[in-house]
N, C-alpha and C positions, 0 to 999 in steps of 0.2 A: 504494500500500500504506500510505502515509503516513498517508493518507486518513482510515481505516479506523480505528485507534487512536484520530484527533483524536473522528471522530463518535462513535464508541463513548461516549467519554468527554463526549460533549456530552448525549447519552443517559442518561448514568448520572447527572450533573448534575440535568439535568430533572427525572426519577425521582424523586431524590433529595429533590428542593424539592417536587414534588409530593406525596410520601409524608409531608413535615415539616409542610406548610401543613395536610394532613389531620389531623395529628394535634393540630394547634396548634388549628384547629378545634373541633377533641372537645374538649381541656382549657377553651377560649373558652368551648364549650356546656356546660361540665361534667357531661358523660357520659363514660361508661364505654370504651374504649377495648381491653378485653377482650371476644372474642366469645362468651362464656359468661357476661358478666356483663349484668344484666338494663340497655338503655338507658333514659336518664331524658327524652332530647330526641333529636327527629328533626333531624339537622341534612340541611339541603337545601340551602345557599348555596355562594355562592364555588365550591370545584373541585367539590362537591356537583352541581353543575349538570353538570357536560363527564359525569360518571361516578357513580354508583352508589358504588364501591369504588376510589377513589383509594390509598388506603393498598394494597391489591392492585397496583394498575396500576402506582404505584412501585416496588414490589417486582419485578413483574414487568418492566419495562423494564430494570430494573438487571441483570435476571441476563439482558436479552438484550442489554445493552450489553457484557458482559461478553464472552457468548460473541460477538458482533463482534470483538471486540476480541482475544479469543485464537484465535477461528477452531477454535476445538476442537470436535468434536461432543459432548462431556461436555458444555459447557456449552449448547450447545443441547437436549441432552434434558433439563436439568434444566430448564430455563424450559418447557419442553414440559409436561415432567410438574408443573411449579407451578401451569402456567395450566388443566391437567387438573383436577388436585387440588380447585383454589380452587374455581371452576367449575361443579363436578358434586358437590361436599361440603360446602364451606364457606357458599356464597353459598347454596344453595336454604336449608339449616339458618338463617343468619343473617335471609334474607329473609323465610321462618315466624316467626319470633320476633319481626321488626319489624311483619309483617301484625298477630301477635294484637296485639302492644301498640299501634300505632298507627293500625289501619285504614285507614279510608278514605285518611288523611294519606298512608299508604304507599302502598297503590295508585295511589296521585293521581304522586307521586311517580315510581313503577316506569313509571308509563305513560308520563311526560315525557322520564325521562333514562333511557339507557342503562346498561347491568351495566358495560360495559367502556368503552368509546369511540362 
């Protein structure tokens, strides 16, 4: 049971560094880091590569370390309905918007790396 707290937290950790380098990223590439706001640079490096949506995947790993961690079904359905959310609203809208602005770039991109993992 011990277990179970330590990896949760080794999870959230992760997440965490992941979600920081993404954003440290955007600020490096000096784009916009808001999804409504128009991007100025495709960034495709570094965690770019593993993932599509690092800043998502962080987020999302932290609310399932969490619910590891508490073993609550609360927090398993909220990671359920984030990774819904994100998913099926966020990312096709985000990903229209990097098409018109970036083309081909993008495409080239979507076909290499993964949404999620």
């Amino acid at each position: 049971i011990a277990a179970v707290p330590l990896g949760s937290g080794a999870i959230g950790a992760l997440a965490f560094g992941i979600m920081l380098r993404a954003w440290w990223l955007f600020r490096a590439h000096q784009t916009a880091i808001c999804p409504t706001t128009e991007s100025k640079t495709l960034v495709t490096d570094d965690v770019y590569r593993l993932t599509r949506n690092p800043m998502y995947l962080g987020i999302l790993l932290m609310l399932l370390g969490v619910a590891l961690g508490t073993g609550g079904l609360p927090f398993y359905i909220a990671a359920l309905a984030f990774f819904l959310i994100i998913d099926f609203a966020f990312c096709p809208y985000e990903e229209s918007k990097l098409e018109k602005r970036f083309g081909a770039t993008f495409t080239a991109h979507r076909g290499h790396v993964r949404r999620w993992l």
